[in-house]
Each structure stands twice: as structure tokens, then as C-alpha cells.
DSSP file (Angstrom, degrees, kcal/mol; ACC not computed):
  #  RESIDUE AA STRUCTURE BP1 BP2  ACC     N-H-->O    O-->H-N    N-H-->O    O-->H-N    TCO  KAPPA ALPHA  PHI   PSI    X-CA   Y-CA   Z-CA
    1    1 A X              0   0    0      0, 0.0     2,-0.0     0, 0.0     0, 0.0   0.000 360.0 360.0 360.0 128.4    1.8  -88.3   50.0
    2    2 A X        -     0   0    0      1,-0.1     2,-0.4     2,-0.0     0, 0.0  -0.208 360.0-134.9 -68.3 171.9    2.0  -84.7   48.5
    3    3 A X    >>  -     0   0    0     -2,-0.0     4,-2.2     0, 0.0     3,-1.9  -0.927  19.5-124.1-169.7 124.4    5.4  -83.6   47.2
    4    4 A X  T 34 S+     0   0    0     -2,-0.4    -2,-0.0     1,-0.3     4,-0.0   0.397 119.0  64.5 -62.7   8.8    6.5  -79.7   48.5
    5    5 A X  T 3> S+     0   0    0      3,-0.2     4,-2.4     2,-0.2    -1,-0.3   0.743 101.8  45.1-126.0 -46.2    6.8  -79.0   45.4
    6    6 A X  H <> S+     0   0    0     -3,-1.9     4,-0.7     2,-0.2    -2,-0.2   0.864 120.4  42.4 -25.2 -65.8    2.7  -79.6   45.1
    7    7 A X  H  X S+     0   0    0     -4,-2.2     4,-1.7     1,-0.2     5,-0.2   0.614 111.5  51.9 -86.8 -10.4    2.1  -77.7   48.1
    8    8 A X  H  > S+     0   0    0     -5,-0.3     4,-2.4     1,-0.2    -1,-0.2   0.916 113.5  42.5 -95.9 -32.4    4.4  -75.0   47.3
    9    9 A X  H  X S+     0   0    0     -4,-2.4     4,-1.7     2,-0.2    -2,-0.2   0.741 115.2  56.1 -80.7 -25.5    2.9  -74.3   43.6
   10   10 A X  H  X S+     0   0    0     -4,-0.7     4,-2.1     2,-0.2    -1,-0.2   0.732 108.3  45.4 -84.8 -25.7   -1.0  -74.7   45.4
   11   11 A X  H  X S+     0   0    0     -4,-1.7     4,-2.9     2,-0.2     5,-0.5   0.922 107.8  56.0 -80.1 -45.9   -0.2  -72.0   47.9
   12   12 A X  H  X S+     0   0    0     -4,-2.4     4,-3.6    -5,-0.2    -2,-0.2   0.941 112.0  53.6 -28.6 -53.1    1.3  -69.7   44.9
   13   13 A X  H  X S+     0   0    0     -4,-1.7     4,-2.4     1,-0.2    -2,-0.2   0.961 107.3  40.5 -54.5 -59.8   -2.2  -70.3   43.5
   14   14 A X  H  X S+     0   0    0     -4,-2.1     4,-2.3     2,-0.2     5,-0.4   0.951 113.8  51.8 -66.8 -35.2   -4.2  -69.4   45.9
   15   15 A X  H  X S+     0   0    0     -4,-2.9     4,-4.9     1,-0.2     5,-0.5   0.998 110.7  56.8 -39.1 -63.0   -2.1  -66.0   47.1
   16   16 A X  H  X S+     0   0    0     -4,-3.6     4,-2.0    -5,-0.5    -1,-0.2   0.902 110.2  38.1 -30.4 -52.9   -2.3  -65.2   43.4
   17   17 A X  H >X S+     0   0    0     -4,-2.4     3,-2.0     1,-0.3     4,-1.3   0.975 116.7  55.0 -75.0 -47.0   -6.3  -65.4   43.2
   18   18 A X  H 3X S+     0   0    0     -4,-2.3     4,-1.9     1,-0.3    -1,-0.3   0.788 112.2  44.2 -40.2 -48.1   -6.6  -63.6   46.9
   19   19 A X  H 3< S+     0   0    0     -4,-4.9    -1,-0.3    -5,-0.4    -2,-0.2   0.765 113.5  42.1 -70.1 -19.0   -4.7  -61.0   45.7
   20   20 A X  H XX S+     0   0    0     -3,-2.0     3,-5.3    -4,-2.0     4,-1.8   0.984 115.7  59.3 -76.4 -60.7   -6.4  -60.6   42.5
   21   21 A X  H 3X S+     0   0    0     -4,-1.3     4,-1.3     1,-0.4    -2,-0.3   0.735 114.0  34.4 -16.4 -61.8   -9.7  -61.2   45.0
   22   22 A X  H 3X S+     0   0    0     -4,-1.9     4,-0.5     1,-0.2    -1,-0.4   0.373 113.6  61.7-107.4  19.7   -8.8  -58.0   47.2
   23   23 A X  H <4 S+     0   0    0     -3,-5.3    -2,-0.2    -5,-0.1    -1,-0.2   0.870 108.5  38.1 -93.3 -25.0   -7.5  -56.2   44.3
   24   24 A X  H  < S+     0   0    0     -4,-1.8    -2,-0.2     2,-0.2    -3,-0.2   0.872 121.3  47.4 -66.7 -50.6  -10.8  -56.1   42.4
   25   25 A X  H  <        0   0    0     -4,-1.3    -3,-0.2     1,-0.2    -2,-0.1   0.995 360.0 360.0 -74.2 -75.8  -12.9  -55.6   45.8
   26   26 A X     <        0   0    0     -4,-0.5    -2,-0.2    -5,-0.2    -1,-0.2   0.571 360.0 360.0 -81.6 360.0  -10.6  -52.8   47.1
């Protein structure tokens, strides 16, 4: 079972790189 705490630090991660991701493309 995943712990919100899991899910809440794996979505922080990915936002981070996306954002890093469109800042480097745009």
C-alpha cells in the first residue's frame, strides 16, 4: 500500500522535472 506521503513527494518530483523539461525547451 503506498503511504500519501510517497505519492505526495513522487508527484513533487515529477512537476519539478516537467518544469525544468518546459523550461529548457521554451
Amino acid at each position: 500500500m503506498v503511504s500519501a506521503v510517497t505519492v505526495e513527494h513522487s508527484l513533487i518530483i515529477t512537476t519539478g522535472k516537467w518544469f525544468c523539461f518546459w523550461r529548457f525547451t521554451v
